[in-house]
Structure formats: C-alpha cells, structure tokens
N, C-alpha and C positions, 0 to 999 in steps of 0.2 A: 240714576233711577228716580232721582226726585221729582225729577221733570216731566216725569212721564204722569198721563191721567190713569184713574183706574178706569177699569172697565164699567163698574157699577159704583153710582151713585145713589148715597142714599139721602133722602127727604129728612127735612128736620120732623117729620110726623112716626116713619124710620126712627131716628134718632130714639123721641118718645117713648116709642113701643118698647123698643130695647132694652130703654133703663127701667118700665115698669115690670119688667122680663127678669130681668137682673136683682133689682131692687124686692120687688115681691117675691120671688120663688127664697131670696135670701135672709131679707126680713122673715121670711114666714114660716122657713123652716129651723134659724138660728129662736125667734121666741117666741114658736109654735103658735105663731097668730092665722089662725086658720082664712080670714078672709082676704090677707094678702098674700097667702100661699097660692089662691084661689085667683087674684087677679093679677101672681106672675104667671102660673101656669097656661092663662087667656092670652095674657102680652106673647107668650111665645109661642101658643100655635098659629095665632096669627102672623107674629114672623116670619115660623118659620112655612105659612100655607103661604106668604107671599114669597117667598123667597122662592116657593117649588116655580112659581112663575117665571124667573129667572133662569131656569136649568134650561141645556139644551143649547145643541149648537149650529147656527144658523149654516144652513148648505146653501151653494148656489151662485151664482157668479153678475154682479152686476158692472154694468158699462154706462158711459154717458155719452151720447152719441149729439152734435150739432151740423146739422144737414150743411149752414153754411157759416163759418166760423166769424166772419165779416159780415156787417150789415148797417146802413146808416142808419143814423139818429130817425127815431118815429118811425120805422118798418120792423116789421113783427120778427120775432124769433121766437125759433118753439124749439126745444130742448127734448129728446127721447132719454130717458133712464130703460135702460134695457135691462130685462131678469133674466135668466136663464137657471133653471135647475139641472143639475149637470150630475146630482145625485139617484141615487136608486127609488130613492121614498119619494111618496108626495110631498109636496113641500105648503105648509099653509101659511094663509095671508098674514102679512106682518105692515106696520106704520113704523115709517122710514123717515127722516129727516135727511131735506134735501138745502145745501146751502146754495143762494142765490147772490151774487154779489154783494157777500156780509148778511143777505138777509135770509132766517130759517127758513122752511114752508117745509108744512107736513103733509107727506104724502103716501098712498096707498096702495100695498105692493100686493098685485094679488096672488092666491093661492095657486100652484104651478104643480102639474103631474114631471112625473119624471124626465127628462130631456127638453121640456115643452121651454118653451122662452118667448115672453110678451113685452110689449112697451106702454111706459107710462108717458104720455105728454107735458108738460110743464113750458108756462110761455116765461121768457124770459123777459125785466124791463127796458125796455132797448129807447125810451123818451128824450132820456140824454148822452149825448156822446161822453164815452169811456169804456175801461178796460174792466168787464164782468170776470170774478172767478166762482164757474161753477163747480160745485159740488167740495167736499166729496158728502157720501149719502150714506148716512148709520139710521144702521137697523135698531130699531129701539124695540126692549121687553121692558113693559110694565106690567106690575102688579093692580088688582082692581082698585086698589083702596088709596095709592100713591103713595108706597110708605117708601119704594127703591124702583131705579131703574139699570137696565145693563146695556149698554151702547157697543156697535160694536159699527167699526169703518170699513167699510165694505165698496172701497172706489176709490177715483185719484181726482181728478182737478182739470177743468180743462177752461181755456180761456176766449172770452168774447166780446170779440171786437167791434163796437159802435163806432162808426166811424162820421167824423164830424159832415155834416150836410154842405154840399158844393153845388159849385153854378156852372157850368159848361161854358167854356170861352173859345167862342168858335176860330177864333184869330189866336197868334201867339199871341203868349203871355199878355204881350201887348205890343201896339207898331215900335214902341222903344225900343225893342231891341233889335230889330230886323233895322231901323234907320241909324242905329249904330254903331251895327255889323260891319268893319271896314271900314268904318271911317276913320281918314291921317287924323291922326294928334299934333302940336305944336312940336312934336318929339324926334329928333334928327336921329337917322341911324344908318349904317351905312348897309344896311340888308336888312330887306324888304319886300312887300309887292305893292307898296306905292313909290312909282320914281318922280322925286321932288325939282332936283336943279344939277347943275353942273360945278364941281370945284376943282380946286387943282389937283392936281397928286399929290401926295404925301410919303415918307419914307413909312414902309411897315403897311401901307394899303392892300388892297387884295387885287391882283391886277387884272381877275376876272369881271373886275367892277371899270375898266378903263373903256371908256367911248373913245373909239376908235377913230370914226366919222369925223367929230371934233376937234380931235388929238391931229388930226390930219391935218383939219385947215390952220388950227394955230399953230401947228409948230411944237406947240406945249401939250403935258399928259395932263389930261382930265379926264374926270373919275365921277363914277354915279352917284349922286347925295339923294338920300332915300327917306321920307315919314314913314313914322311904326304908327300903321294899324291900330285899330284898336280892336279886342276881342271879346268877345260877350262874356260879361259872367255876372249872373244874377244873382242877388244875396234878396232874401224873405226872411226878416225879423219882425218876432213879435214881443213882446214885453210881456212877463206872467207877475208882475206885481199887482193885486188885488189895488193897490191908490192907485192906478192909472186907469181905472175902469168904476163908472158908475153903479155898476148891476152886473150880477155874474149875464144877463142878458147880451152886453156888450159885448164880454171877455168871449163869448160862444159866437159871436157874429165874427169878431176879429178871428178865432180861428177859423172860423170856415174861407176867410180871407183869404189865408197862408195858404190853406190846404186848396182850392180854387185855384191861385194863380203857382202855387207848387206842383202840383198835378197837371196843369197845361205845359208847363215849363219842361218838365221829365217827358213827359210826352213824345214833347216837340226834341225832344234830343238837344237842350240847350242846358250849357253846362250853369248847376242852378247848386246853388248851397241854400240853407233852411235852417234858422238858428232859433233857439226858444231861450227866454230868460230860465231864472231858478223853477226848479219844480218838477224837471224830467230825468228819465231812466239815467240817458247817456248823455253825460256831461261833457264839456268842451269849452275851452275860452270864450269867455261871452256868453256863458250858462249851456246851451247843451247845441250841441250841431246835430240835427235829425237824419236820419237814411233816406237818399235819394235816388238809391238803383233804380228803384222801381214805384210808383205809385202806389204803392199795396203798401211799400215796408211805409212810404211815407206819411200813408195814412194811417197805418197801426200807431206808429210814432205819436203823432197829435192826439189820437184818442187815449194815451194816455198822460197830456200834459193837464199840469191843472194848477188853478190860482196860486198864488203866495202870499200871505197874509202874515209873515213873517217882517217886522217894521227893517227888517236889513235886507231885504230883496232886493234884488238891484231895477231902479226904474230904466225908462227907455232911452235916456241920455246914456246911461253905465253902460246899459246892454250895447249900444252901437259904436260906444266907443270901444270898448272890445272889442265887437266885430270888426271893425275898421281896422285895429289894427292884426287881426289874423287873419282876414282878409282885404290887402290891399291891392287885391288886381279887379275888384268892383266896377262895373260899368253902368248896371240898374241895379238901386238900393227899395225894395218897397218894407216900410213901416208901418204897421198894424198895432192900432191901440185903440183903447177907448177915450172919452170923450172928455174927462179930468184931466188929457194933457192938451198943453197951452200951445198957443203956436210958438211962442217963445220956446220952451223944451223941444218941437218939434225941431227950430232950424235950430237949436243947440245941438240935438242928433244928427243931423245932416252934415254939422260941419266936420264931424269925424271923420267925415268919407273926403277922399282926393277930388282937389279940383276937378269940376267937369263930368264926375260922376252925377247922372242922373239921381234924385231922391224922390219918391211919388209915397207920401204919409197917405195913410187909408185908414180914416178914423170912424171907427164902428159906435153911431147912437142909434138903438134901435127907434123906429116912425120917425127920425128926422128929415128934412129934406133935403135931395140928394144936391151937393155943391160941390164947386172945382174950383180954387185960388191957386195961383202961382207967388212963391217969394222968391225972387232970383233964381237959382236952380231944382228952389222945392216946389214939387205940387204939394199940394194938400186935398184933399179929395174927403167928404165926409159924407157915409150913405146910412140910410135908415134900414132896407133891407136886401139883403144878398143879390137879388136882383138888377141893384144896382151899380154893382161895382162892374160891369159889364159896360155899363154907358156910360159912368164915368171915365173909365178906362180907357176908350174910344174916342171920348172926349181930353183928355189929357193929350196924348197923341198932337195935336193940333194946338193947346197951348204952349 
C-alpha cells in the first residue's frame, strides 16, 4: 500500500489552511482568544467549501484511439481521446491531463449528455524518431483557490511509433549480394552445385558422386571434387556508443542507414541479420540482434534504439567482434557509424569478419561530401545526406 499514490493531493497552501483550522479553532477555544477562534473557523470553511469541490464521482468512459500507430520521423500524428458518457446523468465538462511521451498537456473534456461520445484531438511530437507512450489521461478536480486536487486515471497507454526516415533502393540491397550469390570459394567439398575437378576414389566416398564416363576410359574409379558455394547472408551493424558519433545528427543518419538497407534486404527475401550495439529492448551477443520478419517489426525495433553515453558501451570494434563471432556464415558486413571513427578502427572491425567476407563502412557526417575509398576488402563510403547512400552504393558495386 505504500506505493500506491493517493487520490488527492493536497497543496502546500492546503497544508496552510489546515493548520490555521487546527491551530485557531484550538488556540481559541482552549484561551478563549476570541480572534483566533475566528480565523480557525474562516481556515476551515474554506477547506472544507474546497474540499465540496472534490466530491463526486466522475462517470464515463474514455479511450485513446491512433488512426495509425506507425508514422515516420517529421509526418504528423494526431491522437483522438475518445469520451463517452455511458451514464444516466449529464455529465459536465472536466480538464483532464493527458501524458505525451513523458510530456503533460492539459486538456479539455467537454460536457456530454447521456450516451452521447465525442473526441478531443491532440497532435502528437513525431520530429524525432522513437518510441511515444501515450496517455493515460486523469481527470483532475480542483478547487478555485488551489488549496487540493483529486486525480483520478481514467485510461491505459498505448504506444507510438516514429519510425526512423529511409531512402528507397530500387536495386537489392546492393549488386554485392546478387554478384556473390553462388560464387565457389577456395573450399573443397565433395557435395555441391558447383563441380570443380576429377580425383580418385576413396574408400568411404559416396559412389553416387563416381564419373562413370572417366572411370571408363582409365580403368580407375573417379569421383566428383566439388566447391561450396557461397550463400548470402547479410549482417547490418550499427554502434550506439555516443564517442563514435559527432552529434546526435549523425547517430540519426546512421540509423536511417540500417533501417534503408535492412528494409530492402527483408524485402527482397534475403536472409539478413541487423545487430544494435547497447541501448536496446532485445539483447543478443554483440548487444541486441533486432526482428527481421518483416519490415514493420524491423522498424519498430530502431525507433526505439538510442545513444549510450555510458563510458563502458561497447564501441564498433567490440560490437563487430561479437557479431563476427555469432555470426560466422557472413558474406556482406555493412557498418554504420559516425564520423569520430578512424579508419584505423574501421579496418580493425572488418578484420573480425572471415576472410573474403565483403565489409562496406557507411560513415554518417551530416553536409559532408559524399566519397568511396577501398582498403583491401573494405569500402568505406562517407555520405552527408540519406540521399546518398543510394550512389554510393552503386558506386561501391564497381570498386
């Protein structure tokens, strides 16, 4: 029970009233001082005429209704608080407090005949991407004077999704993965669907694997020697340590990064993992591995990851050497960071990943101009705005 709030709250001006309530009618009548008998008696009919404001029990039924629960960064959201009087009586107007992601606003609920049910509109801040919890919405009674008020929760919560701003990549993800869709590795296997060369038989071989044709003309059993394939699988890590980013400016470009070439990725039906450093819901080796079913879960996910400012966060060498090693069947690695990491740090992250694993760094300064370096098997790609990670992309491709 301690934990619980009370209903009414009273003012330190409450407070006041009270004690001169207390204090005068006591004083005044233990030594018959007649002028503070006088100003307890005052203290307490003003109490108790504020407290009549208090009485009464609010009827009626409210909802919080969002037309669409999802919505990117910088497009409007409007929020209905639905009333409904569901009582016999009229029901009159009351000022309701409504919470907004953390933030109060007071609003105005109006006067409702019996069965009748109206809506209040409320725009929600949708400027930057994350996760809003609306409501819930108490009815507040006050008295004229502010001496108490009586709160009463009359609603639940319902949550809203800004979803980080994306660039449309009319191509997969990008040509990387389609030009290394099936391509042999250095990797010898005797089952496959690429056939490599011819060797001998072996005791313990599969003899469904024995060329016949050959077998024929030598004399000798020989057997199919086969390269393993290689098969897509795309990993999208980003770093949420606040030192690896100039300006939360950055840190919101590089997510829209992930979420751009994670959202083409799911799309396209290409088997795609999405990893966030510390800071998010759903944790995973190498800080949190995001939902990929579907483009929706994946973008709720990002809208609500967010900085770490924590001096033990793990920067974007930790992160990927974790990733690297929970995910070692990697074939395209893109890294997404801001602009405080060096290239140094960047190929010290790439080197976690297995030989021949593709690495393409996408390092978010915002107005910088857009550029594409190769070091051995890293790109590096650095774009000023969203728009560019599109021609970069395309231009990577080719180097």
């Amino acid at each position: 029970m301690s934990g619980r709030r009370l209903p009414v709250a009273v003012a330190s001006s409450g407070w006041v009233v009270l004690g001169m309530a207390l204090v005068g009618l006591g004083c005044g009548i233990a030594f018959g001082w007649t002028e503070l008998l006088v100003v307890g008696l005052v203290a307490l009919v003003v109490a108790v005429a504020a407290a009549g404001f208090l009485v009464g029990r609010s009827s009626g039924r409210i909802e919080i209704d969002v037309l669409d629960r999802r919505v990117v960064a910088g497009h409007a959201a409007t929020v209905a608080v639905r009333v409904t009087n569901d009582g016999a009586r009229r029901r009159r107007a009351h000022q309701a407090e409504f919470v907004v992601g953390g933030r109060t606003e007071l609003i105005h609920l109006p006067a409702l005949a019996a069965g009748e049910s109206r809506e209040v509109l409320v725009s929600a801040p949708t400027v930057r991407r994350g996760v809003i919890t609306l409501g819930p919405v108490t009815i507040v009674r006050r008295d004229p004077i502010g001496l108490a008020r009586r709160e009463s929760v009359r609603s639940g919560t319902v949550e809203l999704y800004v979803h980080p701003t994306i660039v449309s990549l009319p191509v997969s993800t990008t040509g990387l993965l389609r030009d290394l869709e099936g391509i042999p590795t250095a990797d010898l296997t005797d089952s496959d669907m690429s056939f490599h060369a011819l060797r001998p038989y072996v005791a313990g071989d599969d003899r469904r694997h024995i060329h016949w044709k050959s077998t024929a003309k030598t004399g000798a059993f020989l057997v199919r020697q086969f390269e393993q394939t290689r098969r897509s699988h795309l990993i999208v890590l980003q770093s949420l340590s606040a030192a690896d980013y100039a300006s939360e400016e950055e840190f919101e470009l590089a997510v829209s990064v992930v979420a751009s070439i994670g959202v083409r990725a799911v799309a396209d039906g290409i088997t795609v993992s999405v990893f966030a450093g510390e800071g998010t819901r759903r944790r995973a080796q190498g800080g949190a591995r995001l939902r990929v079913r579907t483009p929706r879960e994946l973008l709720d996910d990002l809208s609500g990851i967010e900085e770490s400012t924590t001096p033990r966060a793990a920067r974007l060498p930790a992160v990927a050497r974790a990733v690297g090693e929970s995910a070692p069947d990697a074939s395209v690695v893109f890294l997404a960071c801001g602009s405080t990491v060096t290239a140094r740090q960047l190929r010290a992250a790439a080197s976690h990943f297995a030989t021949g694993v593709e690495v393409v760094a996408v390092v978010a300064e915002p107005e910088a101009e857009a550029t594409l370096v190769r070091i051995d098997s890293l790109r590096i790609t650095r774009i000023g705005y969203l728009d560019d990670l599109l021609r970069t992309l395309t231009r990577a491709v080719g180097v």
